[in-house]
Structures are given as structure tokens and as C-alpha cells.
Backbone as a ProteinNet text record, in pm:
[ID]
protein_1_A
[PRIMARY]
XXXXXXXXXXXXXXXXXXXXXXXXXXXXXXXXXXXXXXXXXXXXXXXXXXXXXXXXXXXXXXXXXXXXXXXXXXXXXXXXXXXXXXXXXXXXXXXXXXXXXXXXXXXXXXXXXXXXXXXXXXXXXXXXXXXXXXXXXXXXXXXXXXXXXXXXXXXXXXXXXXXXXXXXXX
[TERTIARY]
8066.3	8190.8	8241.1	8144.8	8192.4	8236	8282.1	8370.3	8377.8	8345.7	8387.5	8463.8	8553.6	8640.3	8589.1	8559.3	8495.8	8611	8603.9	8720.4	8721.6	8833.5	8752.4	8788.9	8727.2	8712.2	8773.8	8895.1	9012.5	9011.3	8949.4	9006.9	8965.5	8845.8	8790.7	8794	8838.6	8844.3	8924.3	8955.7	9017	9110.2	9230.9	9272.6	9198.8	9159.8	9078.9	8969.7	8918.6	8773.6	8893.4	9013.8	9086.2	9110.5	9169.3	9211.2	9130.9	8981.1	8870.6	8834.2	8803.9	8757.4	8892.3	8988.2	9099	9082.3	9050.3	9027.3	8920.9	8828	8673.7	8731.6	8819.6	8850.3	8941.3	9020.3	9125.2	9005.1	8904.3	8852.1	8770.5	8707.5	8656	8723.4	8842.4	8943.3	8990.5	9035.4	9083.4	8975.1	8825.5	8762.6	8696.4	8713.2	8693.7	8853.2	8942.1	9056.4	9002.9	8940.3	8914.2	8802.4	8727.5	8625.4	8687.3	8767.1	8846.3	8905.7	8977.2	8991.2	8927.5	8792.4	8693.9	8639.8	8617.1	8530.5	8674.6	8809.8	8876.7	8868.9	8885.4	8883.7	8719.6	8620.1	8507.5	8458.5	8555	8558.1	8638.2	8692.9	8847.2	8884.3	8998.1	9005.4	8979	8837.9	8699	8723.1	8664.5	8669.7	8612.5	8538.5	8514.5	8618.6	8715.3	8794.7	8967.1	8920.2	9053.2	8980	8899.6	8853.1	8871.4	8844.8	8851	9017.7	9080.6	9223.5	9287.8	9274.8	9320.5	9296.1	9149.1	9108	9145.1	9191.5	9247.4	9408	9500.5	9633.2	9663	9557.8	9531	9565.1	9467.4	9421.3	9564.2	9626.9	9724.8	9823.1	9845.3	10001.1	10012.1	9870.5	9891.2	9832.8	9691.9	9653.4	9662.4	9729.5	9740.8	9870.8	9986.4	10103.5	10102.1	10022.4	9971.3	9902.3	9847.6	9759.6	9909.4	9965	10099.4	10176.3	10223.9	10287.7	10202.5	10096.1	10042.9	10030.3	10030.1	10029.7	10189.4	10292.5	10455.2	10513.2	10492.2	10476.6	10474.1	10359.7	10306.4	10190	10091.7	10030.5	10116.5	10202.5	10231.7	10335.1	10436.7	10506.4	10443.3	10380.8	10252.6	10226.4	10175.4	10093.3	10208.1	10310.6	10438	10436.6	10435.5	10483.4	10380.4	10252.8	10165.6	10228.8	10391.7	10417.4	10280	10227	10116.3	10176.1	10239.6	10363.4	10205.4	10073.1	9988.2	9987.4	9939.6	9961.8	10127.2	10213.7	10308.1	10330.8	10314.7	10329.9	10275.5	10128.5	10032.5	10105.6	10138.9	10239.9	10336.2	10403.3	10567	10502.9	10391.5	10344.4	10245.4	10187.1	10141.5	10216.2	10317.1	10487.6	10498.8	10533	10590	10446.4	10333.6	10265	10218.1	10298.6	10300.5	10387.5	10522.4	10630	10555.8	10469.4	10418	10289.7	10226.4	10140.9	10196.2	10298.5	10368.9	10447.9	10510.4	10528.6	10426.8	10320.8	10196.7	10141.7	10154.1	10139.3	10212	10334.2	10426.3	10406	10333.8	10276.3	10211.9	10091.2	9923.6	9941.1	10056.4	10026	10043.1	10183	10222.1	10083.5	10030.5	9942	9796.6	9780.7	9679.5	9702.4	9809.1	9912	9846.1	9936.4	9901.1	9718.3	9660.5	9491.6	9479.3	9492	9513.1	9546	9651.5	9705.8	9608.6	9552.9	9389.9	9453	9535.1	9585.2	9499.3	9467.1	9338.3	9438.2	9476	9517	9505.4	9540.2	9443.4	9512.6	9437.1	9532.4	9655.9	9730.5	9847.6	9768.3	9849.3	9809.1	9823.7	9851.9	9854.4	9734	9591.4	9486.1	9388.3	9382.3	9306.3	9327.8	9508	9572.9	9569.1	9591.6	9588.5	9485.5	9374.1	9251.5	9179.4	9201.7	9222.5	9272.6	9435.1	9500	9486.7	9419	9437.2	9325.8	9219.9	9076.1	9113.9	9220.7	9252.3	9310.7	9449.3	9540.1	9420.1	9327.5	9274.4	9200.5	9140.2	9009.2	9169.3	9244.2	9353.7	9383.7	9428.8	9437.3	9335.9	9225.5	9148.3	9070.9	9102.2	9070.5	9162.9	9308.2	9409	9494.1	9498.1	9550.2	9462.9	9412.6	9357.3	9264.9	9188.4	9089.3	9189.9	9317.3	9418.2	9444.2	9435.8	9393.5	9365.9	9261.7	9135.9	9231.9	9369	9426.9	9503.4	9579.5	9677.9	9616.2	9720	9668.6	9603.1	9548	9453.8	9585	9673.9	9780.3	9830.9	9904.2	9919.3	9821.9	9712	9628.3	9622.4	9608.6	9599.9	9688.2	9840.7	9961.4	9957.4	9909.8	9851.3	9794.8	9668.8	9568.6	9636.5	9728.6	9795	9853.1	9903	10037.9	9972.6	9833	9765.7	9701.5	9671.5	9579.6	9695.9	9755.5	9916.1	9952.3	9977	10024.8	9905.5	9797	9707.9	9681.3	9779.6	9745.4	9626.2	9571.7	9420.4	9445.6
9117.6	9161.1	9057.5	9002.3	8866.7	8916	8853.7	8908.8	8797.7	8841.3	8757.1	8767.5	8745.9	8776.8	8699	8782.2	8681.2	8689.1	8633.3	8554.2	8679.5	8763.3	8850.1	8802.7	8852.8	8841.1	8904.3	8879.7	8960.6	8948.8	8819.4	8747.2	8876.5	8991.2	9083.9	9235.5	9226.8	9377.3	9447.3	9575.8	9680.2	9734.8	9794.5	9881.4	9945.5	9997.7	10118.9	10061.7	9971.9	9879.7	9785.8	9744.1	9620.5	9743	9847.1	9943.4	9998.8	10047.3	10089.7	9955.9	9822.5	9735.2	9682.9	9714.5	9721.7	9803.2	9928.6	9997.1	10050.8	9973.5	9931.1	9814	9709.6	9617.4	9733.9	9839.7	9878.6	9954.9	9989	10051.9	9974.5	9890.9	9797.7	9714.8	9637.5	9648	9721.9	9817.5	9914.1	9965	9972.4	9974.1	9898.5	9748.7	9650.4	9610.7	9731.7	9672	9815.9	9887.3	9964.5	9910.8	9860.5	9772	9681	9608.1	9533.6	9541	9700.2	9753.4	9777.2	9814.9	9814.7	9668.5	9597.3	9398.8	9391.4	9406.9	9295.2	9376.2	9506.5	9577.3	9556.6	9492.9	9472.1	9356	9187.9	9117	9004.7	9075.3	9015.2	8920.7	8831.4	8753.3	8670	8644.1	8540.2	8552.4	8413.9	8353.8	8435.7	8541.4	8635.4	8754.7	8767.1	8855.6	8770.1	8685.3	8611.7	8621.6	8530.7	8532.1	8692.1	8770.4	8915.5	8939.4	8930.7	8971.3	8840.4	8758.2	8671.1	8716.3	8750.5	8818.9	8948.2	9029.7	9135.8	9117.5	9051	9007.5	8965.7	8848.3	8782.9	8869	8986.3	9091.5	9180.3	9227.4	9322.8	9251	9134.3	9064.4	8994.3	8951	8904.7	8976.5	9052.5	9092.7	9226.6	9303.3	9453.9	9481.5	9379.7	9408.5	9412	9334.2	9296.4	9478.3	9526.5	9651.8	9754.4	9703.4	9847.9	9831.2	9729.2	9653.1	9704.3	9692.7	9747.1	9890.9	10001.2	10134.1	10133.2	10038.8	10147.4	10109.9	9947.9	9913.9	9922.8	9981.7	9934.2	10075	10115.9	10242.3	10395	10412.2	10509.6	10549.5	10444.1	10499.3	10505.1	10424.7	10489.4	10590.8	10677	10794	10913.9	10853.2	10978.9	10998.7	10905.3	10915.6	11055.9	11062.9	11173.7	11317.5	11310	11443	11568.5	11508.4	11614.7	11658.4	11757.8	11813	11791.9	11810.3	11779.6	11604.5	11540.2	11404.4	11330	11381.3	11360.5	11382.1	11498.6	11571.8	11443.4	11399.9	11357.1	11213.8	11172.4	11045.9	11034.3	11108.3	11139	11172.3	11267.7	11227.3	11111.5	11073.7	10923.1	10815.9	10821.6	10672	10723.6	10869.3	10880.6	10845.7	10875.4	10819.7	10634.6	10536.7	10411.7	10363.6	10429.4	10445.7	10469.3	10559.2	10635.9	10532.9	10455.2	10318.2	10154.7	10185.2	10104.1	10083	10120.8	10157.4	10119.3	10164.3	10191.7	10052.3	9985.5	9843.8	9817.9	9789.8	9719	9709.2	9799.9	9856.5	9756.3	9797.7	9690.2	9546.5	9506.9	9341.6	9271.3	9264.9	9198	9194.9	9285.5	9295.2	9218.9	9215.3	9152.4	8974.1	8964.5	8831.7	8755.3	8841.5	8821.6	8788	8882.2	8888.3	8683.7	8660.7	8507.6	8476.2	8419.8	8327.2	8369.4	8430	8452.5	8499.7	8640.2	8747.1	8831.4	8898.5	9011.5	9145.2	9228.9	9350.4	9438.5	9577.7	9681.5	9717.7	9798.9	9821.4	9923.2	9933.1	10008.9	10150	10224.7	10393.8	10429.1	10375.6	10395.4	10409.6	10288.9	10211.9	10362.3	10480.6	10512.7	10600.1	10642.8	10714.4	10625.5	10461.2	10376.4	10396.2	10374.5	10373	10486.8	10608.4	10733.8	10777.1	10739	10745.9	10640.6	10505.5	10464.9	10513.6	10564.4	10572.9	10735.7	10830.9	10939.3	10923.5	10820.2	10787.8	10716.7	10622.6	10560.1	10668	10793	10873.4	10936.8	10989.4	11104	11068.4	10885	10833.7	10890.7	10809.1	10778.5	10951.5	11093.5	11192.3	11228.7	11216.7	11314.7	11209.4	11071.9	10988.1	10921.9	10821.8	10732.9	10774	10889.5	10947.5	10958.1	11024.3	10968.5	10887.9	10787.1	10670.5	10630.5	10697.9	10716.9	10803.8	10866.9	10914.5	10850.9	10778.4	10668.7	10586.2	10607.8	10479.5	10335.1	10288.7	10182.2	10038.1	10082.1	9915.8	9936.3	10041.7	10033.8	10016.5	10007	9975.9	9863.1	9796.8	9634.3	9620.8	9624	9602.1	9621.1	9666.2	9735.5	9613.8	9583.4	9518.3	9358.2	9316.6	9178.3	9173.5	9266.7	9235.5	9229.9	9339.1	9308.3	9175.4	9131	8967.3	8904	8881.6	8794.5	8774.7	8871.5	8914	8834.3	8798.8	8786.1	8606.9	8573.1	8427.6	8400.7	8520.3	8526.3	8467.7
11223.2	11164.2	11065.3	11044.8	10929.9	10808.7	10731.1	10607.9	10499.7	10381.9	10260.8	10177.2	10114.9	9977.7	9886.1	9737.3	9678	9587.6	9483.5	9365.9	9293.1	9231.8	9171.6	9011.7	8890.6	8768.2	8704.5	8655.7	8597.9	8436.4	8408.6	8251	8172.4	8193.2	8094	8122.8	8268.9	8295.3	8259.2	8246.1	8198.9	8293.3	8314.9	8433	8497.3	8425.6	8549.6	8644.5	8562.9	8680.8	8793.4	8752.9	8813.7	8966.5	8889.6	9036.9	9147.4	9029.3	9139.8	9211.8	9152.2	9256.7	9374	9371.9	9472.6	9591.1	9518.2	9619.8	9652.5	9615.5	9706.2	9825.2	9790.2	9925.1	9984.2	9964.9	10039.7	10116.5	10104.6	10207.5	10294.3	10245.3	10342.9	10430.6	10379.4	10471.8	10575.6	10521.3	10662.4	10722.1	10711.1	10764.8	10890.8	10797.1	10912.7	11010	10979.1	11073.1	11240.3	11177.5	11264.9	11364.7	11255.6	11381.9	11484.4	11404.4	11446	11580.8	11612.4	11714.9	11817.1	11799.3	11908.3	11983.3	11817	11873.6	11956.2	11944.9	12027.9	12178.6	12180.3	12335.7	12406.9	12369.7	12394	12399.3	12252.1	12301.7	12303.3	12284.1	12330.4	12140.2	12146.3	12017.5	11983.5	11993	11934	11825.2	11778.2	11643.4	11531.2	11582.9	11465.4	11437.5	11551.5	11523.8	11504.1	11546.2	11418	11321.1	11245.1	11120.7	11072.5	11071.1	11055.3	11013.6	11104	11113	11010.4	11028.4	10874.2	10769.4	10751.9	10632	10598	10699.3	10668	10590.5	10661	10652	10533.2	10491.2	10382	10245.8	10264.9	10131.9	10146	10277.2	10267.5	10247.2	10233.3	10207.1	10096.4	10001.1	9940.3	9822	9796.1	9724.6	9707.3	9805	9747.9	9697.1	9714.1	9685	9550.6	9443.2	9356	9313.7	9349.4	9326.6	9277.5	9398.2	9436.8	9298.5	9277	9196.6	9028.4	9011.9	8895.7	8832.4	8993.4	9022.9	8989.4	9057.8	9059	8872.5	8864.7	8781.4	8623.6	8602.7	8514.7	8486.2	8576.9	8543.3	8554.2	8646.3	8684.3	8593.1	8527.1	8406.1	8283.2	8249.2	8131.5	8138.4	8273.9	8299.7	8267.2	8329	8290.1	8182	8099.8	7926	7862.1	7932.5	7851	7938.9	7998.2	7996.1	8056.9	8130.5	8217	8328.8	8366.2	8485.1	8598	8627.8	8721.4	8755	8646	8643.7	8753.2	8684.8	8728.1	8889.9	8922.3	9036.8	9151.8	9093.3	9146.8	9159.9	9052	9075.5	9212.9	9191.4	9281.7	9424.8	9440.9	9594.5	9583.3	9528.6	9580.5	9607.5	9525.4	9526.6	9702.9	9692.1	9873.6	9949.6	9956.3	10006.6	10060.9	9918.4	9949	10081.3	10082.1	10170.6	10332.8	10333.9	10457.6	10484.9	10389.4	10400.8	10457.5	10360.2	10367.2	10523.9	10573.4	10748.7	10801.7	10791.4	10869.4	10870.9	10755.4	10782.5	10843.9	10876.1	10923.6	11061.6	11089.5	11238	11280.8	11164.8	11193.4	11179.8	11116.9	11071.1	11227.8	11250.4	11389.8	11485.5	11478.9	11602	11540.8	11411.6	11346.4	11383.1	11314.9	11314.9	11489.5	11630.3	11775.9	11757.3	11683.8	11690.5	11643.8	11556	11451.7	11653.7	11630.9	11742.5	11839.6	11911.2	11983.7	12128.3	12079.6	12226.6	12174.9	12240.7	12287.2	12308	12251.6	12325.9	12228.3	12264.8	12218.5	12080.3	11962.5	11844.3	11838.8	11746.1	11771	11756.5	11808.9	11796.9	11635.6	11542.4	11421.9	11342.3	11406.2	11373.1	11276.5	11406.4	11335.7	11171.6	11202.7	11082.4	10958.6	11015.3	10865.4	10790.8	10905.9	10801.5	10709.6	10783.3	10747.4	10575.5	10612.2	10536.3	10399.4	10421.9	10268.8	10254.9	10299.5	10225.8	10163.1	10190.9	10129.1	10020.4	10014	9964.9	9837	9820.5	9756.9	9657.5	9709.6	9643.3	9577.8	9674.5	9591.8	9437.6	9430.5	9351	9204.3	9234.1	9242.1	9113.6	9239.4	9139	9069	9108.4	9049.7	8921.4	8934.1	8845.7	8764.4	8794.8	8758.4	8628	8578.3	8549.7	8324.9	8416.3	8270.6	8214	8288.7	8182.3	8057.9	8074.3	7955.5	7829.7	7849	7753.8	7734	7730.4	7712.2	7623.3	7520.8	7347.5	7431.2	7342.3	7349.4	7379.6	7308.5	7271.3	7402.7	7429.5	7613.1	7715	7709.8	7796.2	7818.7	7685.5	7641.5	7725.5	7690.7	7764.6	7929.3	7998.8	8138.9	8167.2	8113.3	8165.2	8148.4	8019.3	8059.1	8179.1	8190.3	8277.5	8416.4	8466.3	8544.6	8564.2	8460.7	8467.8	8492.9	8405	8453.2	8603.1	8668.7	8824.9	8898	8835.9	8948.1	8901.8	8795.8	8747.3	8655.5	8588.5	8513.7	8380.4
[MASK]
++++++++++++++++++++++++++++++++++++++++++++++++++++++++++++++++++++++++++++++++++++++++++++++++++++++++++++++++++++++++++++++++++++++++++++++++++++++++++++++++++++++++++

């Protein structure tokens, strides 16, 4: 259940690669928080499942707020501006969807957090809806937004993608 974060490479990427490789970690993440659930009821909170649960905590507190932040930000009013009543739609339930993520962490961290300090007990009843839910929440994205992009003038993109490198110190 070992885990790496590698550095990622912001100075040249574009929005749309910065978001899909986000949410390539948002799924592996919540993926390995689900494992997560089973290694600790099987073996309890060994050093691989702290290491795990840091690394999880790590990415959800520090590096996705950063993601959310580029989506509420910075892509999602761009995307309004091209006036697409589908686009839009797709916006306004994904924002309520962060809200319904957003909780759902609030759930998982504490008990991640207990995992770190090396208590052993079982995951919240939330575990398996989180993971569920961002890997839906991520593709929903993913088909119904993200894909517009590609219509949005070039000088706003530019503008997108600073403000993304910026946020991340690039």
C-alpha cells in the first residue's frame, strides 16, 4: 500500500492537462483511502498505514484545495462567459457537488489524522460513498465541463493557466 507523490510540473502545462492530472491523484487517493480501510481493520495502524493516511491528508488539505480553487475560481467563470445553458447547468451541479465532498471530507480527515497518531479503528461509514463519489464527481467533470475548454479564446486560457501555476508557486 506504499505510495508516492511525485513533484508535479506546472511551469508548461496547460489547464486542461493541470486538472486531468489532479484528478488522476483524486482517484488514486480515494482509492487508496479505501484500502486504507480494510489494511487498518486487518492490520491495525502500522507504519504503512500511517504513511498512507499522511499521504492521503497531505494531497486533500493541501493540494486539492488548490484544484477546487482553480475549478470555483478561475475555470468555472470562464466557462460561464461562453453562455452554453448545458455547460452552465453542469457548472451549478458540480459547485453543489464540492459542498456534498466537501462534508464528506470533514468526515474522513479526523479519522485519517487518529490513523497518523497510530489508533487502529474502523473507517467512517462515509469511506465507501467518498470514494465513490469523487471518482463520479471527477469523470462528471471531466465529460460535461472540462472538454469546453478547448472553446474559450486562447488569452484566457493563458490567464487560467498563470493563475494556476501561481497558486501552486510555479
Amino acid at each position: 500500500m506504499s505510495i508516492q507523490i511525485t513533484t508535479d510540473t506546472v511551469a508548461d502545462e496547460r489547464p486542461l492537462e493541470l486538472l486531468y492530472a489532479c484528478h488522476d491523484k483524486v482517484r488514486r487517493f480515494t482509492r487508496l483511502a479505501g484500502q486504507l480501510g480494510t489494511h487498518v481493520v486487518t492490520q491495525g495502524a502500522d507504519a504503512q498505514a500511517r504513511d498512507a493516511a499522511t499521504q492521503i491528508l497531505r494531497y486533500f488539505e493541501l493540494a486539492l484545495p488548490n484544484h477546487h480553487a482553480d475549478e470555483e475560481t478561475d475555470v468555472f467563470p470562464a466557462l460561464r462567459s461562453l453562455d452554453d445553458p448545458a455547460v452552465s447547468a453542469a457548472i451549478a451541479a458540480l459547485e453543489q457537488e464540492h459542498g456534498v465532498l466537501h462534508r464528506m471530507w470533514d468526515e474522513m480527515a479526523p479519522w485519517l489524522r487518529r490513523i497518523v497518531e497510530g489508533e487502529a479503528e474502523p473507517a467512517p461509514e462515509c469511506l465507501p460513498r467518498f470514494v465513490a463519489a469523487y471518482a463520479a464527481h471527477a469523470e462528471r467533470e471531466e465529460r460535461e465541463v472540462f472538454s469546453a475548454i478547448e472553446r474559450l479564446p486562447a488569452a484566457v486560457v493563458d490567464a487560467i493557466a498563470l493563475r494556476m501555476r501561481t497558486r501552486r508557486g510555479a
